[in-house]
N, C-alpha and C positions, 0 to 999 in steps of 0.2 A: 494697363500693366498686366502679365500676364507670368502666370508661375512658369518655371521654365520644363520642359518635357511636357506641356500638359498645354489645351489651349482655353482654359479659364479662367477668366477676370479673377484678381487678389480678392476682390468686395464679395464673388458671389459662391465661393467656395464655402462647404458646409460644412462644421464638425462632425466627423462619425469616427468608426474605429477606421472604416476603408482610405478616408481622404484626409488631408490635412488640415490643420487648422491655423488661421492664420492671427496672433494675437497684434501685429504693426500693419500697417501698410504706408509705409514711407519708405518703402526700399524701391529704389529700379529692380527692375532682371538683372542690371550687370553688375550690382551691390551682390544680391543675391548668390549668384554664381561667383564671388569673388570672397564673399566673409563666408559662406555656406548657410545651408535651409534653417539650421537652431541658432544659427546668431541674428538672422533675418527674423526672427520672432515666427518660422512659421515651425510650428511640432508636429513630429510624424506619432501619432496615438496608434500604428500597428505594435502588436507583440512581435517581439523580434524573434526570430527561432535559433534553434541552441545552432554553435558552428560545426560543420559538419567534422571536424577535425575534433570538434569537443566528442560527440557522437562517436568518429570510428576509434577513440580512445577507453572508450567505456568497455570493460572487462569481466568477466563472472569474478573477481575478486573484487570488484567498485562494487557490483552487487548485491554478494552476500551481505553484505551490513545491513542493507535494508531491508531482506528476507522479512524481517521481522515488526516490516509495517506492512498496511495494506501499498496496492500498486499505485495508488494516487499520489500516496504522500511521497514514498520511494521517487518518481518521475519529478515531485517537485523538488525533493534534496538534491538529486542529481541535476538539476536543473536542462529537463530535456521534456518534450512533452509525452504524454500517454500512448499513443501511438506509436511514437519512436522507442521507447522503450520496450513496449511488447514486440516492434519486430526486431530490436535487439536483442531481446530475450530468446525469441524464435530463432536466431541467428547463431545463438549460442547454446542451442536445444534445450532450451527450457518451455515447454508445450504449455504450460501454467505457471502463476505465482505464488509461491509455497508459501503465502502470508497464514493461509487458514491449515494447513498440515502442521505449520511447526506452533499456531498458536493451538491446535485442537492438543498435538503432544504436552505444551507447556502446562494446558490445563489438567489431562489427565498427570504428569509428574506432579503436580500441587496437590491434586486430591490422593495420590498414592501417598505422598508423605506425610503429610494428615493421617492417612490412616497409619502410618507405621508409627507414628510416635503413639497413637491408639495401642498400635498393638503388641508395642515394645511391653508395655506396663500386664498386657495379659499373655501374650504367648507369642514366646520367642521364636519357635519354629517357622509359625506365622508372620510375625515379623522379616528372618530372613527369606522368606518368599515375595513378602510384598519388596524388600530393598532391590532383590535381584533383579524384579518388573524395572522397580521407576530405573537401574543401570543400563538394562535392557533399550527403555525408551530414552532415556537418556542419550546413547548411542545411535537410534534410531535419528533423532533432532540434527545430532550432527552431519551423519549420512547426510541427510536433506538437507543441512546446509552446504556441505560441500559438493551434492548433487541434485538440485533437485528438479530434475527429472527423474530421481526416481520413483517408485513407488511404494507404499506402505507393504513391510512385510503381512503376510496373511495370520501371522499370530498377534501383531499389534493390532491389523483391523479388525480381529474379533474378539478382542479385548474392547477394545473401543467403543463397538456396540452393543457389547455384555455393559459394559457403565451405562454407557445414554439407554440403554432397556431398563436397570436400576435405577437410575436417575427417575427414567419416564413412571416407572410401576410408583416409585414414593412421594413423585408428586402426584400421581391419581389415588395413589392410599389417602395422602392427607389433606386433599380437593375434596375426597369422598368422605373423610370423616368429618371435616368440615362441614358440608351438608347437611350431615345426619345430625351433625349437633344444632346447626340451625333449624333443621325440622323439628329436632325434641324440644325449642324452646318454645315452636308457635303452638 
């Protein structure tokens, strides 16, 4: 007996993801071909790929929701694979996946308002400087969701790297204090 399109004995077919697997062999060929290959107990173990009609229906507005994960997870919600989705994205000029610009903004908007409640309590002037940043980037996040192909203005990106250069100095301040106080104990 032999599977039908294929010319291999039911006995000597092997499980992999490539080929089938046959869990019966009591069928004819013409059972087969008659109740179909999963009622016949034999299972196809490929992944099946998304329909192409799922695919030319995907949208920069199906999109934007998932901006806000990486591009792995995003391919898997959409239920389409990795590939396809970036040339989707390509298709719909998106050149990158904006997962790490809108989370790098999220994070500076968190440490800004952190600091304004800081600095509500000491000085107000200051305060309204730091609210007007985080509306600033605030506006920026949307931008990039609603395009993002774009790019970082050049006042956010040296903001940006004014933080991570503070950031970088105060963990080498208190790395290096650290140190020194291990050295004064030995």
């Amino acid at each position: 007996m032999f599977i039908p399109f294929t010319n291999k004995p039911l006995h000597i077919v092997k499980p992999s993801l490539k080929t089938y697997k046959v869990e019966t062999m009591r069928c004819s060929r013409f059972d087969i071909l008659k109740i179909g290959w999963k009622s016949a107990g034999i299972v196809d173990n490929k992944k099946k790929r998304a329909a192409s009609e799922h695919i030319a229906s995907i949208a920069l507005s199906d999109l934007d929701k998932y901006f806000d994960l990486p591009i792995t997870e995003a391919s898997r919600n959409l239920k389409v694979g990795l590939t396809v989705l970036k040339k989707k994205c390509r298709e719909l000029g998106i050149p990158r996946w904006p997962h790490r610009k809108i989370k790098s903004l999220d994070g500076l908007i968190q440490d800004l308002q952190e600091e304004a409640k800081c600095q509500q309590q000491e000085n107000e002037a200051v305060a309204m400087v730091v609210a007007k940043r985080i509306r600033m980037l605030e506006s920026e996040k949307e931008n990039i969701e609603r395009k993002p192909f774009m790019e970082l203005h050049t006042e956010t990106k040296r903001f940006r790297q004014d933080v991570f250069k503070r950031r970088h100095r105060a963990r080498a301040l208190r790395n290096h204090g650290l140190s020194m106080s291990n050295n004064q104990l030995i």
